[in-house]
Rosetta silent file (secondary structure, phi, psi, omega in degrees, C-alpha in Angstrom):
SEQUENCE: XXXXXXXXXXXXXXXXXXXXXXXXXXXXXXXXXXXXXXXXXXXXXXXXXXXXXXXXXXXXXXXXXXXXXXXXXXXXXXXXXXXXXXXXXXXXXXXXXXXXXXXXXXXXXXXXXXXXXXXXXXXXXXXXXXXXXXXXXXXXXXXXXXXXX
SCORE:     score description
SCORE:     0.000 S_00000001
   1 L     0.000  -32.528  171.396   15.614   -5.640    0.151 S_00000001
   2 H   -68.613   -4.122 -173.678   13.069   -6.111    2.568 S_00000001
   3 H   -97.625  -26.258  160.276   11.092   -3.184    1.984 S_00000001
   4 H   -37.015  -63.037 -166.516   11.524   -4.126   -1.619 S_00000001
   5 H   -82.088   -5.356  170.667    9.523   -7.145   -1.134 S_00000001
   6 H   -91.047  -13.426  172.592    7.014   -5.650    0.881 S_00000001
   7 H   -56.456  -49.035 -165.226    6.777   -3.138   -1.843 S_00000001
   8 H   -52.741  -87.914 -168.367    6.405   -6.096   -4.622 S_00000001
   9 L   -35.597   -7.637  158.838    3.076   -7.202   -2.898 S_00000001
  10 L   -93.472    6.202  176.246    1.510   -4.265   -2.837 S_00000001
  11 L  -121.610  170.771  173.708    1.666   -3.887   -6.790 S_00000001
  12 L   -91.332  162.081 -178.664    0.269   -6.079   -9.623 S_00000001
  13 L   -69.141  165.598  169.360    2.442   -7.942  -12.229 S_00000001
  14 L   112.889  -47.423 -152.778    2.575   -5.629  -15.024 S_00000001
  15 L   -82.208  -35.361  175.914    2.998   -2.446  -12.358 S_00000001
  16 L   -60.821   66.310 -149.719    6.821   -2.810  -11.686 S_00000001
  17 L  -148.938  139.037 -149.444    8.888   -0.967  -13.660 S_00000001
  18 L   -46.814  -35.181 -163.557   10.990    2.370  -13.750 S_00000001
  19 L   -61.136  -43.799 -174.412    8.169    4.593  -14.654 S_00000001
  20 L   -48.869  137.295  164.078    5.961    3.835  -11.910 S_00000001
  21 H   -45.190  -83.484 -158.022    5.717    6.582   -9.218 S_00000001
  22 H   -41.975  -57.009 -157.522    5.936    4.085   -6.256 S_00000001
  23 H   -85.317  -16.324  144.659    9.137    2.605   -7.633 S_00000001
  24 H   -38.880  -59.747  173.179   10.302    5.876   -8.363 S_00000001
  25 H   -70.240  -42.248  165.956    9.525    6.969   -4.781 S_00000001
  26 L   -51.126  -54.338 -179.715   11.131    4.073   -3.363 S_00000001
  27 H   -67.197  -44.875  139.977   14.079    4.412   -5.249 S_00000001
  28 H  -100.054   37.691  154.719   14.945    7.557   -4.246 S_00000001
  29 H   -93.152   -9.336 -166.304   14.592    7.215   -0.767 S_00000001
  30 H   -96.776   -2.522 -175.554   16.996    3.975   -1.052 S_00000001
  31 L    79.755   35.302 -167.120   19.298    6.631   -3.274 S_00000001
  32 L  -117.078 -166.322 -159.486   19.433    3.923   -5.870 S_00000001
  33 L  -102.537  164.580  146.097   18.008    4.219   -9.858 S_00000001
  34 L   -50.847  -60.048 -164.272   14.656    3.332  -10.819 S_00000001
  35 H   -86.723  -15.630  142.752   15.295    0.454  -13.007 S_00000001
  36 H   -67.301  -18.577  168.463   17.284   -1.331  -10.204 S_00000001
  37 H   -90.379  -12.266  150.344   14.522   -1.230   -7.811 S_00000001
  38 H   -56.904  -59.367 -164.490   12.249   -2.356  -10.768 S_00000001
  39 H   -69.880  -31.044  164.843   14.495   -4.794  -12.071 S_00000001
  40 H   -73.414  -36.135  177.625   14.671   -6.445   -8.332 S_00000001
  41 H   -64.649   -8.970 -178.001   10.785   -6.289   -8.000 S_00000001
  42 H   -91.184  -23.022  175.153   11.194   -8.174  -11.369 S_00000001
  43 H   -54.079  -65.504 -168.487   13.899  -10.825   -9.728 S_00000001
  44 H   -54.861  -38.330 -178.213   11.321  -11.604   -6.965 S_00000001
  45 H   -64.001   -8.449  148.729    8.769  -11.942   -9.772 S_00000001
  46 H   -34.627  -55.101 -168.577   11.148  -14.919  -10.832 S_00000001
  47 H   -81.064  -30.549 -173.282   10.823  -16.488   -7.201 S_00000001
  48 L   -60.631  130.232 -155.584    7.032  -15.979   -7.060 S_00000001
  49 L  -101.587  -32.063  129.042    5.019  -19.158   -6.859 S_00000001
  50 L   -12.527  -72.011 -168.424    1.246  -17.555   -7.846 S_00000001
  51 L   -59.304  -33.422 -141.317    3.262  -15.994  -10.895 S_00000001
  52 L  -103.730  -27.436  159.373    4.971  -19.038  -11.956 S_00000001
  53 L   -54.262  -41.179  169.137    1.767  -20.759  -11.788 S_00000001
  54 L   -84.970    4.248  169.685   -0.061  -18.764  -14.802 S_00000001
  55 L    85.836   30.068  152.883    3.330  -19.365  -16.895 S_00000001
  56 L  -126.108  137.421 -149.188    5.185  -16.073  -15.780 S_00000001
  57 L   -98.453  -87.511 -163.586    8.934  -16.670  -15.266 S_00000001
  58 L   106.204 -179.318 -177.112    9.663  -12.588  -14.407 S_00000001
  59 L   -79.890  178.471 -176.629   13.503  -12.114  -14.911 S_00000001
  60 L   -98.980    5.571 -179.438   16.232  -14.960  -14.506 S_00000001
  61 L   -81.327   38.429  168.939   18.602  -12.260  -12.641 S_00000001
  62 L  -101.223  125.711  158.845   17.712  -13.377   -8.924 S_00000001
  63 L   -93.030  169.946 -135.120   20.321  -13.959   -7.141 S_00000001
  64 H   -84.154  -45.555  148.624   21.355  -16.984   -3.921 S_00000001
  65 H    -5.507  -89.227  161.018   20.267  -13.192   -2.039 S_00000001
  66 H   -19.599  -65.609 -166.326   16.914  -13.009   -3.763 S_00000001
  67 H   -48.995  -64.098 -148.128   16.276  -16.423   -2.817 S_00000001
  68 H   -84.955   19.077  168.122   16.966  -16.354    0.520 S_00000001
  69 H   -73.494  -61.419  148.532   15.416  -13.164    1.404 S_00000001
  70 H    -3.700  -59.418 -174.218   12.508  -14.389   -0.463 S_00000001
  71 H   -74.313  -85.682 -156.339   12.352  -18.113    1.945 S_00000001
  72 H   -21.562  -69.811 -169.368   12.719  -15.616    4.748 S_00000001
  73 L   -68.636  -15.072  169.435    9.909  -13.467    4.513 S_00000001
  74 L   -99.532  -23.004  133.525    7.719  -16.275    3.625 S_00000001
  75 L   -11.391  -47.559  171.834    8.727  -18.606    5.964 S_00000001
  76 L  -155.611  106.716  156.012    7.074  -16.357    8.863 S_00000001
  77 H   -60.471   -2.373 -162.789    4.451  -13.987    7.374 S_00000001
  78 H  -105.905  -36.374  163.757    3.656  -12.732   10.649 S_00000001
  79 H   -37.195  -79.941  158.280    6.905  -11.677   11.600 S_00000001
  80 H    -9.749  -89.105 -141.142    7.864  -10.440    8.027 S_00000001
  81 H   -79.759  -32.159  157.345    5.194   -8.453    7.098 S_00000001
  82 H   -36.285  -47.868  161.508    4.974   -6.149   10.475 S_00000001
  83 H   -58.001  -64.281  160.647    8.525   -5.776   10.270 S_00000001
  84 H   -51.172  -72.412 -174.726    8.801   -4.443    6.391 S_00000001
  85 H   -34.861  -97.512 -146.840    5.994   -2.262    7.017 S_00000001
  86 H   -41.976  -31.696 -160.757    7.539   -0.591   10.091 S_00000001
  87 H   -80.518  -18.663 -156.147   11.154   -0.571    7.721 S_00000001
  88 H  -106.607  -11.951  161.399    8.886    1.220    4.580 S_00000001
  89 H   -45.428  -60.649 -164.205    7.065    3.594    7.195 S_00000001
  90 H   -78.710  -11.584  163.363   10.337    5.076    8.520 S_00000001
  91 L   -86.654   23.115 -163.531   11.777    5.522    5.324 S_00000001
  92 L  -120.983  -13.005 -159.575    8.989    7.232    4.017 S_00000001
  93 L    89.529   19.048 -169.836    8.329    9.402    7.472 S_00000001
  94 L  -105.151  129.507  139.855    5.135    8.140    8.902 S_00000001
  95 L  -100.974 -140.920 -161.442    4.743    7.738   12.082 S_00000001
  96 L   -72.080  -26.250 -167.966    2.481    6.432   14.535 S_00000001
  97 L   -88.651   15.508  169.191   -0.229    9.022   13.889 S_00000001
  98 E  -119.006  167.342 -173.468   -0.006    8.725    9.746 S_00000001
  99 E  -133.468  131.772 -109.731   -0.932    6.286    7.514 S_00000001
 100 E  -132.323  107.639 -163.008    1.239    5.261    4.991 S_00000001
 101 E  -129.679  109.471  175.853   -0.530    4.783    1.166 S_00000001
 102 L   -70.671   81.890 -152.434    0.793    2.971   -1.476 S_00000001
 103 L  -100.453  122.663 -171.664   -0.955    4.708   -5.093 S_00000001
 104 L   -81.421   -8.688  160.039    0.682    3.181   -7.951 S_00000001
 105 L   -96.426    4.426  169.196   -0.237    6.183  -10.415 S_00000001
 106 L  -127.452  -20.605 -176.036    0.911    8.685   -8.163 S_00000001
 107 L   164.849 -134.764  178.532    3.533    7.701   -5.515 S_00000001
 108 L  -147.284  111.454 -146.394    3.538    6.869   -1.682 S_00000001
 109 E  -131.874  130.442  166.269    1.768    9.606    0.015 S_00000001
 110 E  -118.855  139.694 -178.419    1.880    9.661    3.985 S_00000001
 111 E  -144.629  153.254  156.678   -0.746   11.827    5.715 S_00000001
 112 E   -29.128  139.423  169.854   -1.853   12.432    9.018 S_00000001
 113 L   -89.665  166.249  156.268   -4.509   10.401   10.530 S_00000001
 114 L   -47.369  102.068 -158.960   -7.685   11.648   11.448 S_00000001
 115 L   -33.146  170.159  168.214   -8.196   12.757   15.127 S_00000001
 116 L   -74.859  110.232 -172.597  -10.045   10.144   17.404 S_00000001
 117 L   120.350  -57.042 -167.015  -13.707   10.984   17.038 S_00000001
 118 L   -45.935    6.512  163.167  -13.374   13.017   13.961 S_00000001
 119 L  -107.304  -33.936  153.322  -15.845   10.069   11.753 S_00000001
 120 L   -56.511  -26.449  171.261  -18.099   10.805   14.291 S_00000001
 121 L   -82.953  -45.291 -172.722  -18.717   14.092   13.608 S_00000001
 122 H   -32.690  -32.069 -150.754  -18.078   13.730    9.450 S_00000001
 123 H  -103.735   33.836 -168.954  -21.396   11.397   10.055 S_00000001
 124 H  -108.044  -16.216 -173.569  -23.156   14.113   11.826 S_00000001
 125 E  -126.344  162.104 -156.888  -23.105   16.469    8.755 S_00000001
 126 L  -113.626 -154.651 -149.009  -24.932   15.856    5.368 S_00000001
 127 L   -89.985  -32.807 -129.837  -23.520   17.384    2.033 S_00000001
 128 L  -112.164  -29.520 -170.971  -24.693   20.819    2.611 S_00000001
 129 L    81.605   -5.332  171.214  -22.272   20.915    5.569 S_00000001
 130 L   -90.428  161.130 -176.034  -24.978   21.645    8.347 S_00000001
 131 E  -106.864  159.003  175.795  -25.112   19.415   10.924 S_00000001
 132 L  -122.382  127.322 -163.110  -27.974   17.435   11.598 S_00000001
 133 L   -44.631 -177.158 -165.392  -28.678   16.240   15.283 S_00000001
 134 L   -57.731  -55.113 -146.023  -29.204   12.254   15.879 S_00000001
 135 L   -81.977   -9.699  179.723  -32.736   12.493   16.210 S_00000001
 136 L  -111.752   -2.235  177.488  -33.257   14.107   12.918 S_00000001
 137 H   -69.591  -35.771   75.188  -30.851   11.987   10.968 S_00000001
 138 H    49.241  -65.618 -156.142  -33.035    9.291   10.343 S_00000001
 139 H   -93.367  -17.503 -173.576  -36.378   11.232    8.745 S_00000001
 140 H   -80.984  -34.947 -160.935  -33.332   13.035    6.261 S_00000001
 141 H   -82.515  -28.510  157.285  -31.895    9.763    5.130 S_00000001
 142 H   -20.632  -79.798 -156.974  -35.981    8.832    4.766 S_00000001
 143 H   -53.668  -40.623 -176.889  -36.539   11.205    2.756 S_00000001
 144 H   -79.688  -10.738  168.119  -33.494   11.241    0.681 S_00000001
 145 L  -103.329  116.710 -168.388  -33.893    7.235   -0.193 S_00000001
 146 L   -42.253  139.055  156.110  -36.908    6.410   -2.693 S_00000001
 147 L   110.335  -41.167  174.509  -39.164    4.085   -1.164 S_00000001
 148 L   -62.912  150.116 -145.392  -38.152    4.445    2.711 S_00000001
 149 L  -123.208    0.000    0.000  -40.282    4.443    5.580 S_00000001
């Protein structure tokens, strides 16, 4: 359930519901259905205190569970959300050197990170793919912005 609830906060109301990839993806990694790992992101939207402020209830199926999982994780955000992360990494496969992406029209995509260094060079080459030294970067980005000196 906790990875549930770190799921719900990474979607919008509206987004939780069997169709979606991500709840899709989620659901079979927990081996469960769609529309029970929807219909619990719909429980918590019951519990939510943000939702329940704009006049949305979410469903009335949360259960004395719900709740307290719910108090838990809110209780100590710092705790919580480092923990749920770490539980929705490893069931997804990431480890330390991937990064873990939640896209609600296509899924939950884990990918390798970029080596260390490897933004330094991307910002060494211009569109063309040549690179241009330091000293010449400068009179290119001139040139290419109207107006610059």
């Amino acid at each position: 359930m906790l990875v549930a609830l770190n799921l719900y906060h990474k979607l919008t109301f509206g987004q939780p519901h069997a169709r979606q990839p991500v709840i899709g993806a989620l659901a079979e990694k927990l081996e469960r259905g769609a529309n029970s790992v929807a219909m619990k992101l719909c429980n918590f939207a019951s519990l939510d205190p943000a939702l329940k402020l704009r006049g949305i209830k979410g469903l009335a199926g949360a259960c004395a569970l719900d709740h307290a999982v719910w108090t838990e994780f809110h209780t100590d955000l710092n705790e919580a959300v480092p923990t749920s992360e770490g539980a929705l990494r490893a069931l997804f496969g990431a480890d330390e050197g991937s990064e873990l992406e939640v896209l609600p029209k296509e899924g939950v995509r884990v990918r390798k990170r970029p080596p260390q260094g490897a933004t330094e060079t991307m910002a060494n080459v211009n569109c063309c793919g040549t690179t241009l030294c330091a000293s010449n970067r400068g009179a290119w980005m001139r040139r290419a912005t109207p107006g610059a000196r």
